[in-house]
N, C-alpha and C positions, 0 to 999 in steps of 0.2 A: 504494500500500500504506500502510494505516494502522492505530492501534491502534483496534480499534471498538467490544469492551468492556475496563472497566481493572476489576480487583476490587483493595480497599483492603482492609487488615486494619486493627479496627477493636476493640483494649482498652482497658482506661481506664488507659494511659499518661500521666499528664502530658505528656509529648511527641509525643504521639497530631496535636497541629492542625501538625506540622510536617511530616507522611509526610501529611497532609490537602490542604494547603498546594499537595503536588507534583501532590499524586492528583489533585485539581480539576483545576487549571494543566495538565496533561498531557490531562484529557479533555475542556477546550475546546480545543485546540489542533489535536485529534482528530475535534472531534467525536462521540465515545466516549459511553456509556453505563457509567457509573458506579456499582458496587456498591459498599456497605459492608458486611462482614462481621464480625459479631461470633461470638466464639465462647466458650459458657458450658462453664468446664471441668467433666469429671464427678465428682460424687461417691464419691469412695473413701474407704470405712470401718475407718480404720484399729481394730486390735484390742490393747486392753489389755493389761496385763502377767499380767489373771487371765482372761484368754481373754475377756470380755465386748467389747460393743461400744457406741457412743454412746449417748447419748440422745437423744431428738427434738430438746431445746436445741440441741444439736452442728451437724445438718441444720437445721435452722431458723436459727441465724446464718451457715449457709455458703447457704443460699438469699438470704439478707436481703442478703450482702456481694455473692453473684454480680447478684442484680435491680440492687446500686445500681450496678456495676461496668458493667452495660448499659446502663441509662438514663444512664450517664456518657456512655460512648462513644455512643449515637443522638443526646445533644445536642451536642458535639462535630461530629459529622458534619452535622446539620441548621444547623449553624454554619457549617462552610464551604460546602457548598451554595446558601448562603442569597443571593437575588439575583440568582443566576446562571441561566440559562432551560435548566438540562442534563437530561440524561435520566436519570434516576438511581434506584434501589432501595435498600432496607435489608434486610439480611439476619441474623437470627439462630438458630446451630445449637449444638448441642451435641456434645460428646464430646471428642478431646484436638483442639490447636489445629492442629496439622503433619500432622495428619491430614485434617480438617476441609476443612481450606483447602489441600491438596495436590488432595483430589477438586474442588476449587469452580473452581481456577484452571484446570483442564484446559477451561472453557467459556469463558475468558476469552484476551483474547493477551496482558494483562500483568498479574502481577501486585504490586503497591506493600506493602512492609511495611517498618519500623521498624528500626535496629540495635539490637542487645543491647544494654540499659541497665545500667552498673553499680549495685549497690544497691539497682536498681527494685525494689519490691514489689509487682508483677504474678502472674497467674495464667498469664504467656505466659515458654513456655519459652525459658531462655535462647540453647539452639541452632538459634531459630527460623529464623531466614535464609536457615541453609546447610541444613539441615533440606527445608526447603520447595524451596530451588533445587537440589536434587542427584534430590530424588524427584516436584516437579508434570512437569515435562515441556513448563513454558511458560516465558519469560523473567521474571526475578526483578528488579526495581529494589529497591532497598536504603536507604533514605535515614538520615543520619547522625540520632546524636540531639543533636547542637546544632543540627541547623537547617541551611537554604539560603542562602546569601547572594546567589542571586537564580534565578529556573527555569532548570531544569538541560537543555542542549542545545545549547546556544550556541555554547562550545567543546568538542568534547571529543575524548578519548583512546583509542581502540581500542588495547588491550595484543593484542601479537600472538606469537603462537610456530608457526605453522602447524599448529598440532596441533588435532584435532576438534572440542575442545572450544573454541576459541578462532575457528574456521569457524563455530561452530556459535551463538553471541553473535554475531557480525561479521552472520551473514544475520539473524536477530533482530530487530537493532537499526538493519537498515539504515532502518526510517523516521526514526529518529533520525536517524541519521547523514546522512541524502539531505536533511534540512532545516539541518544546523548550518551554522553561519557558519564552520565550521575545524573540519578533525577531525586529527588527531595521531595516525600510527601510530607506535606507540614496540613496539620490539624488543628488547630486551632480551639481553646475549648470544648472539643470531644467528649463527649459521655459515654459508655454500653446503652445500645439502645438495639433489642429485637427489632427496628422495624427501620435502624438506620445505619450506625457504626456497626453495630454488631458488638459481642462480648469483649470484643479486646478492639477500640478506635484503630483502624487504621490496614490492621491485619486482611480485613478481606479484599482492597483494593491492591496492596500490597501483593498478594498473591494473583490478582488478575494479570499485574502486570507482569508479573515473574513468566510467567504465562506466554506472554509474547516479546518474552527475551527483553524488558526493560529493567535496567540496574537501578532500583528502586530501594530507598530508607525510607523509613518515619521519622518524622518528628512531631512529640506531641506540645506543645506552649498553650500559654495562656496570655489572656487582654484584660489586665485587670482592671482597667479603664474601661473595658467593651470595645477598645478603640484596637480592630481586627484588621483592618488595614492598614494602622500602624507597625503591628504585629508582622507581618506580613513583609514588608518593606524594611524592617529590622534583621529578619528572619535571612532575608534575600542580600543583605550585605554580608550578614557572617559566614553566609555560605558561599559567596562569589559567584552568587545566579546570574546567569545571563540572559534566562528567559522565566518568566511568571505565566503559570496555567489557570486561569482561573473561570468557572462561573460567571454569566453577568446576571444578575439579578434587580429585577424593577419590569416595569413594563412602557409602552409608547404609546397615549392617546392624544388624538390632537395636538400632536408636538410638544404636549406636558408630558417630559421624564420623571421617573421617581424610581431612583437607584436605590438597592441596600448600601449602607454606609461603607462598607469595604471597596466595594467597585466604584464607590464616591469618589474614597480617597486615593483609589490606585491610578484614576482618570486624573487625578489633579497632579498628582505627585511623584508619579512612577520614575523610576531611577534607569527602569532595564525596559526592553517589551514588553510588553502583556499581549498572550494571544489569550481572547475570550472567544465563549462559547453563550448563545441562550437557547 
């Protein structure tokens, strides 16, 4: 099992060649087929305080900033592709971006996007991430915006709670996890529970993955705070993660998010990637 197409989300980010960075890295390693998607937002004509509407100037410099906001991003991408013998397309569509690329990911198995940039001056909404990973229906990589400090898989963290959503990452990402050098389950106030953990937290995930050849620990901590995404992020330095597996939890109506406080805080704060799952 492998990833065999990866679609990249693809704005004119300043920090666009570090989610590029991963996206390549990740589909030679695959062997994958490599989309870039750009997405030109649409035009909405906002209305005057005497009921009129713009003038052509108006549309005309929001065309002129969307064309250079593209040609950013296709040279960007034809920049890290460049040299590498992969399979790869460019793609550009229009309409809102978490829309766009919720329908685009459902052809792909993974999809790479950027975290929220403070301050950014982008056209891509700020609650893209969780956005995208609560409504495509495909696994979401998330990558920090300062960057990698080297490709992510190597070690990493399966956050585990036995709950669906946390099954439902864990199978996901099991090619990840079937290739990493160490993978870290970290449980986080676990109980015995028949109907969750099981008699001993951690053990029966532990042995699925044994299962399909994943070099797999437990670790069990606590939040004495409640504060599990801090936990979490704690957790991931002492162990020199370089990738975070986690759950997303909350749901999307009307573009009102409502996150569990872990996926809160990993969206705001993350240090490494976070591939989520919902």
């Amino acid at each position: 099992m492998s990833y065999r197409t990866i679609l990249v989300h693809c704005d004119a980010s300043p920090k666009l060649a570090h989610r590029l960075g991963v996206a390549v890295e990740l589909a030679q390693r695959n062997g994958a087929h490599l989309v870039g998607v750009h997405v030109q937002v649409s035009f909405d004509v906002p209305a005057f305080f005497d009921g009129t509407v713009p003038t052509n100037d108006l549309y005309g410099a929001f065309e002129a900033a969307a064309k250079a906001d593209q040609e950013s991003a296709a040279a960007a991408f034809n920049k890290a592709i460049e040299g590498t013998e992969l399979s790869s397309e460019w793609r550009v569509a229009r309409g809102y971006p978490e829309e766009e690329l919720a329908v685009q990911a459902r052809y792909a198995d993974l999809l790479v996007v950027g975290q929220t940039e403070p301050d950014a001056v982008t056209q891509t909404p700020s609650d893209l991430p969780e956005a995208i990973a609560l409504s495509t229906g495909r696994p979401t990589l998330i990558v920090p915006h300062i960057g990698v400090r080297r490709p992510p898989g190597k070690f990493v963290m399966l956050c585990w709670n036995a709950s669906r959503e946390s099954a439902c990452a864990a199978a996901e990402a099991l090619p990840v996890l079937e290739a990493a050098e160490r993978v870290t389950v970290l449980i986080v106030d676990g109980h015995p529970s028949p109907a969750g953990h099981g008699a001993e937290p951690g053990a029966d995930v532990a042995s699925w993955l044994v299962r399909h050849g994943v070099k797999a620990m437990v670790q069990r901590d606590t939040a004495p705070d409640g504060d599990v995404g801090g936990a979490i992020l704690s957790r991931a330095m002492d162990h020199d993660i370089d990738l975070i597996v986690m759950g997303l939890y909350g749901h999307s109506r009307l573009r009102e998010l409502v996150l569990g406080g872990a996926s809160r805080t990993l969206l705001a704060s993350m240090t490494v990637p976070v591939f989520m799952a919902h």
